[in-house]
Backbone bond lengths (Angstrom), bond angles and torsions (degrees), N, CA, C in turn:
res aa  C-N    CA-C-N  psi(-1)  N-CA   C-N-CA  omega(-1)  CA-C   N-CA-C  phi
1 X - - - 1.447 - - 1.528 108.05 -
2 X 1.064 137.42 146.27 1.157 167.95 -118.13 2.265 105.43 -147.59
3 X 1.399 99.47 75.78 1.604 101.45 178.89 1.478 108.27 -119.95
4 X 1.481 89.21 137.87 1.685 113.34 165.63 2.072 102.69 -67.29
5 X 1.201 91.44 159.53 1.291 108.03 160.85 1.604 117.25 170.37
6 X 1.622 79.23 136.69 1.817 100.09 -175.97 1.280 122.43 -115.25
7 X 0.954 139.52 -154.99 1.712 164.24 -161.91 0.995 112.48 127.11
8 X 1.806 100.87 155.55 1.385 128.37 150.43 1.626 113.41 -70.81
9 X 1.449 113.98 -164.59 1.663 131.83 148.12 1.252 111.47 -43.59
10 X 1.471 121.31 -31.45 1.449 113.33 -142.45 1.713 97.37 -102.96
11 X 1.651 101.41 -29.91 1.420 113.12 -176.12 2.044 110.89 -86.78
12 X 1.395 102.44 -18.45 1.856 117.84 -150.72 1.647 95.92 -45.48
13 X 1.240 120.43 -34.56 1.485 114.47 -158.91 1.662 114.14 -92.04
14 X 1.214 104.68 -12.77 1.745 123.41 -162.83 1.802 79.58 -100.70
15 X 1.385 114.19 -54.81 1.511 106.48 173.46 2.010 139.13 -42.61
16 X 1.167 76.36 -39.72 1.660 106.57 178.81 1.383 108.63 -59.63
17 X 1.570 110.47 -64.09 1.362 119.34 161.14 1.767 133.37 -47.54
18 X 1.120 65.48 -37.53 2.271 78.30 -172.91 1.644 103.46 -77.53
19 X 1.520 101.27 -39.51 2.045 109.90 169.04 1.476 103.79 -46.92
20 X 1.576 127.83 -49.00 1.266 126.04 -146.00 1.402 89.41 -99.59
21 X 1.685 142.45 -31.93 1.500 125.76 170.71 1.432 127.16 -82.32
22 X 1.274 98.37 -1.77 1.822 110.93 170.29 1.338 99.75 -93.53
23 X 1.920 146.10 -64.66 1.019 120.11 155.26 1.331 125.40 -33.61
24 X 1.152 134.07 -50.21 1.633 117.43 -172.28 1.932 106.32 -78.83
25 X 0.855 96.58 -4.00 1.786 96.54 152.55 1.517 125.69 -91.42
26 X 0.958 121.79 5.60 1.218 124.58 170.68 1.377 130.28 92.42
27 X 2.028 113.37 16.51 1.150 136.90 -160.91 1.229 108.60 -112.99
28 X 1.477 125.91 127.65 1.630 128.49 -176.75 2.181 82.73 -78.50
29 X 1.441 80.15 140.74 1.293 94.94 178.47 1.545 110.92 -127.09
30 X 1.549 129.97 121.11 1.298 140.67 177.63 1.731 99.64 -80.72
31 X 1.480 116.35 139.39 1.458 121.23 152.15 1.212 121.52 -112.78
32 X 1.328 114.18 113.81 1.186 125.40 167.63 1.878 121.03 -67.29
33 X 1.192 123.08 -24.86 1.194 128.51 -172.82 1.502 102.26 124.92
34 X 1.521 103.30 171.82 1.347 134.87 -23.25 1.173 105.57 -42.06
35 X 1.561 117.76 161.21 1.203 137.68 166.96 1.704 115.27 -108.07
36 X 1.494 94.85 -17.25 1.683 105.79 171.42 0.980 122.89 -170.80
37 X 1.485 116.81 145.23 1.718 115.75 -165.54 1.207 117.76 -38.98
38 X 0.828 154.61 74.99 2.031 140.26 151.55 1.482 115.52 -100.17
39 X 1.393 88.18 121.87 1.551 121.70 -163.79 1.808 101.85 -54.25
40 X 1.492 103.29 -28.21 1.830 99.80 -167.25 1.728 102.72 -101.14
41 X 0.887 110.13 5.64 1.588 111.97 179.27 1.281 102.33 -78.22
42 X 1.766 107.47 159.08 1.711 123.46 -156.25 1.340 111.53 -140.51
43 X 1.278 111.05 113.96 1.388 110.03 167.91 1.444 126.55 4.96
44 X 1.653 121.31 -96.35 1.358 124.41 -173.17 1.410 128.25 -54.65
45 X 1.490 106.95 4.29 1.407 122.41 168.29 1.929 113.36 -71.08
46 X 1.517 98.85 -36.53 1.444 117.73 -168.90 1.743 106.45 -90.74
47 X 1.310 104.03 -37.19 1.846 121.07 -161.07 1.369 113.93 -73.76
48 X 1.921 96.59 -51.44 1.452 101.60 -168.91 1.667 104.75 -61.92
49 X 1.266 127.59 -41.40 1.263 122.84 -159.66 1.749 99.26 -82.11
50 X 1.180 148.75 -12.86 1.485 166.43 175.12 1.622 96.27 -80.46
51 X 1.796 105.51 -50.75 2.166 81.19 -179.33 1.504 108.27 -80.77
52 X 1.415 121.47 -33.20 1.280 111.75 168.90 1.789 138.31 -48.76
53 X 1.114 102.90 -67.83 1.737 106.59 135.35 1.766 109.06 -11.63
54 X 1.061 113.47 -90.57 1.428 130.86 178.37 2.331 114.32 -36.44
55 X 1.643 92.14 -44.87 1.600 106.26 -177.12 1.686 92.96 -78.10
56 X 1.607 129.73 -46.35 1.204 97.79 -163.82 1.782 106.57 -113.19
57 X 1.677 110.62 35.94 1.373 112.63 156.93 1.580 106.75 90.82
58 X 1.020 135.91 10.49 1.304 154.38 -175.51 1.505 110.92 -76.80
59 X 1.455 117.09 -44.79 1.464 120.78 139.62 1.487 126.24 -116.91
60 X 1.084 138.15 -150.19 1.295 135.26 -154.94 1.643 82.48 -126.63
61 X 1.143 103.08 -72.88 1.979 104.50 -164.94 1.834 93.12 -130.13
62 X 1.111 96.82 172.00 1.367 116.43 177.57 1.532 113.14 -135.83
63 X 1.655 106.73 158.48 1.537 115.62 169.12 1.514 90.54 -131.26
64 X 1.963 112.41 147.86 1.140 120.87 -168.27 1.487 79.17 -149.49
65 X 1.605 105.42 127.07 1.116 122.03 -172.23 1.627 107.22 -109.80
66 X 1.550 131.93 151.00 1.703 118.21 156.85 1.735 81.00 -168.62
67 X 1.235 98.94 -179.75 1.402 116.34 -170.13 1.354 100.48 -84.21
68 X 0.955 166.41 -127.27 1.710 137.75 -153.62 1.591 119.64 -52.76
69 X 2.037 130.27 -13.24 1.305 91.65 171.16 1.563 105.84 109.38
70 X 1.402 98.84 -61.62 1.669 100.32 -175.85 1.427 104.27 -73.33
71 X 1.097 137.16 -35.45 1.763 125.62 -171.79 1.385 87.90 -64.13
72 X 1.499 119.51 -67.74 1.332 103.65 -139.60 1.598 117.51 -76.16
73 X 1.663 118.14 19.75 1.493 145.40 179.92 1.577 93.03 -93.41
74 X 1.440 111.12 -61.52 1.288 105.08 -160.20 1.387 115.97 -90.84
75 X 1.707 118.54 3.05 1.542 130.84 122.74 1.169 150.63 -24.16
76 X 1.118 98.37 -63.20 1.839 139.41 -178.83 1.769 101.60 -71.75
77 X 1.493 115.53 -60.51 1.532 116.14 172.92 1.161 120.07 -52.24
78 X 1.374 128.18 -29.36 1.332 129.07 179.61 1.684 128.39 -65.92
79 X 1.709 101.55 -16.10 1.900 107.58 162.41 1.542 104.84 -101.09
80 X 1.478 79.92 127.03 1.769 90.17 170.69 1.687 134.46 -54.75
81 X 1.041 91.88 121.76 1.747 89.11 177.90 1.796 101.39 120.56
82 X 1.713 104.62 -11.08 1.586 86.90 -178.99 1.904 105.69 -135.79
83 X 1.431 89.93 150.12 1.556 117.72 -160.41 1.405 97.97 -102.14
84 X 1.387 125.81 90.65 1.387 127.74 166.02 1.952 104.14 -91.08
85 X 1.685 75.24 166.96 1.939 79.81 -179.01 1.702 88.04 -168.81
86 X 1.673 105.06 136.55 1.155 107.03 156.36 1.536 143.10 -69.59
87 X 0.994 104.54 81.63 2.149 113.84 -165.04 1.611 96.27 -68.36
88 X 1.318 108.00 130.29 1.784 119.09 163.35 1.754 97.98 -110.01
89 X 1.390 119.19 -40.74 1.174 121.95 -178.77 1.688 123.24 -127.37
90 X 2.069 98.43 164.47 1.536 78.60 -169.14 1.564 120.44 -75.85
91 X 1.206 107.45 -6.96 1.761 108.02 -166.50 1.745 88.00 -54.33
92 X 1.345 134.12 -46.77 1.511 123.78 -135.53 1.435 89.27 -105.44
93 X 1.559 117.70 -23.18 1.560 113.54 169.42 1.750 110.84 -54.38
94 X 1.343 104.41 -51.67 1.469 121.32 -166.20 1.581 110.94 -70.17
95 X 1.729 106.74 -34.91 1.653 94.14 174.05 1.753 114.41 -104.89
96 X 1.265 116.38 -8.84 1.993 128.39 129.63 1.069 100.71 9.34
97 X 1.581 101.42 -86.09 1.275 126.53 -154.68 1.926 111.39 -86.89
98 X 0.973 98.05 -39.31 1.901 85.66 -174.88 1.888 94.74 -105.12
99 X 0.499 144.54 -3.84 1.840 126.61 156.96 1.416 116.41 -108.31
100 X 1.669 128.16 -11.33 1.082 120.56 167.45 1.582 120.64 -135.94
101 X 1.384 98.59 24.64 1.591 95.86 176.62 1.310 140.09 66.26
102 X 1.741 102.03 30.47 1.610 102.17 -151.37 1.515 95.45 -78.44
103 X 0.930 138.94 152.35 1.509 155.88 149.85 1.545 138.12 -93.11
104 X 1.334 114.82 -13.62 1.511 121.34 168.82 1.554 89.99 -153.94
105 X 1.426 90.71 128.36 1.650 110.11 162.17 1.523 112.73 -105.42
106 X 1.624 111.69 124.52 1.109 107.04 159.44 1.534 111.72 -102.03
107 X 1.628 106.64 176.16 1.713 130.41 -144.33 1.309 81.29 -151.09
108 X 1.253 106.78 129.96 1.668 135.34 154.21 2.073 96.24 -74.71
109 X 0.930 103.27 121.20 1.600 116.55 157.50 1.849 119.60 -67.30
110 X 1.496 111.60 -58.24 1.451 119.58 -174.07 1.923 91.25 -95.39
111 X 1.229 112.04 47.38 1.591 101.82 156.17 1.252 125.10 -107.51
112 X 1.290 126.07 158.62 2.184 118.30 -159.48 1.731 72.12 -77.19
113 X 1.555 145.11 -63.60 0.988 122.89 -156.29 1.468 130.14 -102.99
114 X 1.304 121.34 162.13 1.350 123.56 -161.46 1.591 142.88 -127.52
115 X 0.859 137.52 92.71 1.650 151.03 -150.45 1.414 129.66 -92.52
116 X 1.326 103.84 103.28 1.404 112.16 -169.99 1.579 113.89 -68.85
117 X 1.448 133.54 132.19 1.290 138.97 -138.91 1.862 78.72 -106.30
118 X 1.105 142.39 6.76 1.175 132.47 -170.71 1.973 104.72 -103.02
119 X 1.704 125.99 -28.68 1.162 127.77 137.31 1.509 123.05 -10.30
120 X 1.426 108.64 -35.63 1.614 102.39 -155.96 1.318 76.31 -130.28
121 X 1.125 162.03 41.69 1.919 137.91 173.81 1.490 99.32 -144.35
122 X 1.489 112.10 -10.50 1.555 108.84 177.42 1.856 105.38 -62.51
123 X 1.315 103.00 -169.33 1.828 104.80 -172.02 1.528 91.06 -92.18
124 X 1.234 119.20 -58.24 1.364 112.40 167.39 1.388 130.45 14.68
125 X 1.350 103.31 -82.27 1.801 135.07 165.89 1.521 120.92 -55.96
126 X 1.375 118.43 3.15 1.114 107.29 -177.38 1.712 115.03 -70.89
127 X 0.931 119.16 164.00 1.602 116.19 -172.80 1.629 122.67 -52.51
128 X 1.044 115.58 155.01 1.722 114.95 -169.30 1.399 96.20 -60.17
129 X 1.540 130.48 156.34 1.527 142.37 150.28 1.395 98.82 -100.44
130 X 1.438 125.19 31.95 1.581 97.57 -175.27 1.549 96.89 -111.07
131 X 1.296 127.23 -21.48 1.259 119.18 144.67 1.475 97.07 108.87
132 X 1.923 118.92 36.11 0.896 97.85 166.40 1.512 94.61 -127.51
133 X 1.763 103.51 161.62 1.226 112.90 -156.20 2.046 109.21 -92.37
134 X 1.436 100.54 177.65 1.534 88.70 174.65 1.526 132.99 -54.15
135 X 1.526 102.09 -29.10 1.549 123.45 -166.61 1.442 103.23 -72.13
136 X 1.770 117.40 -35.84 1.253 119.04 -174.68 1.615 132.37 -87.89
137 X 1.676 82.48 -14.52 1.830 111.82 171.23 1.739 103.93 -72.30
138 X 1.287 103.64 -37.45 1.634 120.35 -163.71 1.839 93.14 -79.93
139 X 1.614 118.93 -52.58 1.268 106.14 -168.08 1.588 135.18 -63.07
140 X 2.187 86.71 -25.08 1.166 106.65 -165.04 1.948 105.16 -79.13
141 X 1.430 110.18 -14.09 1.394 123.93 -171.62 1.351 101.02 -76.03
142 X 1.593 122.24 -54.49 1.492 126.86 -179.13 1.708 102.20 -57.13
143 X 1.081 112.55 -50.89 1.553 109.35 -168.20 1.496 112.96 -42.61
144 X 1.662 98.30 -47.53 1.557 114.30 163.08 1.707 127.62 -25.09
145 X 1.516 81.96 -67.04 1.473 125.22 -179.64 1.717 94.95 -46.64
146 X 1.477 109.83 -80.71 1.698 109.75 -165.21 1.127 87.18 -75.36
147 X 1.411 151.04 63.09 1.861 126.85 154.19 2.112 81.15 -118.29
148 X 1.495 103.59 -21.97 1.354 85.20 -155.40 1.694 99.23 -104.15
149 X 1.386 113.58 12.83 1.070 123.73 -177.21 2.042 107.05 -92.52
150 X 1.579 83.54 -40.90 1.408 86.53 168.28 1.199 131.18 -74.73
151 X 1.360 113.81 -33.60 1.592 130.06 -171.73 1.629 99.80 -53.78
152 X 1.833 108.84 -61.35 1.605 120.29 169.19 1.465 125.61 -40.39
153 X 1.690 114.11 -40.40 1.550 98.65 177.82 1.835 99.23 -84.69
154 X 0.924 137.28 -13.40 1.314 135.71 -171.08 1.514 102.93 -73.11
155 X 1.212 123.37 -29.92 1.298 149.33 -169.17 1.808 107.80 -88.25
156 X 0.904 104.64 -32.04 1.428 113.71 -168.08 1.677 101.97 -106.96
157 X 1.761 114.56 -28.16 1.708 97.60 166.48 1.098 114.17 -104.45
158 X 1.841 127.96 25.62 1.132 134.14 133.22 1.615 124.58 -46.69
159 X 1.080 111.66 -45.87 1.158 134.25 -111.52 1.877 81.19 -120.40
160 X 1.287 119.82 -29.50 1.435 138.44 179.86 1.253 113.35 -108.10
161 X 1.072 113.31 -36.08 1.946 109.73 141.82 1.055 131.37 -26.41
162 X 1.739 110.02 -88.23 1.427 115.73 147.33 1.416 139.38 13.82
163 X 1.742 108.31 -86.83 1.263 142.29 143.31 1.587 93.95 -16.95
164 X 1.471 129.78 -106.43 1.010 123.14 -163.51 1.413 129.48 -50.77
165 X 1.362 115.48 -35.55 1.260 122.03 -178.90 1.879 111.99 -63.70
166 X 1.380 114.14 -17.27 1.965 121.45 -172.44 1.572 89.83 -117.52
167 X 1.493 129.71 29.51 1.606 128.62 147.71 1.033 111.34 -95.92
């Protein structure tokens, strides 16, 4: 597979590393930058050109690195055609990518925890064929959500019934 990857200063060293375990997985890896430490360099200098790449197929997926993660997410969303998300772990890397199509994961650099970009690039992860969309993943979760919301108060003015009915 064929991945972009960027950073700032804040991301350069978490980058370096993640370049050398995606090559030693067997992944041609694009660098977008940094290319070298400088302390005053900025995210969307490195990102924008990594989601574009990414929007017009130039790589497959991307990693966008910065020191919390959220800029270079809410970077990355701003070219059309690409689905960033801040991943800390693999469960949300792995369903990211096959129930919602994610295409560039960004990585917090200064986070206590840490996420291997190889979770989400195996074949495994490739996107669902079952052909349902985010909205229907999302509706079918709430439905979840209010069946068990109801079940509990139904349960609870049982339960206060009771109570009144043995006064």
């Amino acid at each position: 597979m064929r991945v972009g990857i960027a950073a700032d200063h804040g991301g350069f060293e978490l980058k370096v590393k993640l370049t050398l375990a995606l090559k030693a997985g067997g992944h041609d890896v694009v660098d977008f930058g940094a290319h070298e430490l400088v302390v005053g360099d900025d995210y969307p200098d490195f990102v924008v050109p990594l989601a574009r790449a990414v929007a017009t197929g130039e790589v497959t997926r991307g990693v966008a690195i910065c020191g919390s993660g959220v800029g270079a997410c809410v970077v990355a969303n701003k070219v059309p055609g690409v689905r960033a998300a801040l991943i800390t772990e693999s469960f949300s890397a792995h369903q990211g990518v096959e129930d919602d199509d994610m295409n560039v994961m960004c990585m917090a650099a200064r986070s206590p925890g840490r996420l291997n970009p190889g979770s989400w690039s195996r074949p495994s992860c490739a996107p669902s064929s079952r052909g349902r969309s985010v909205s229907d993943v999302v509706l079918r979760k709430w439905r979840r959500w209010k069946t068990r919301i109801v079940l509990r108060n139904a349960a609870r003015i049982q339960k206060y019934r009771g109570r009144l009915a043995s006064t």
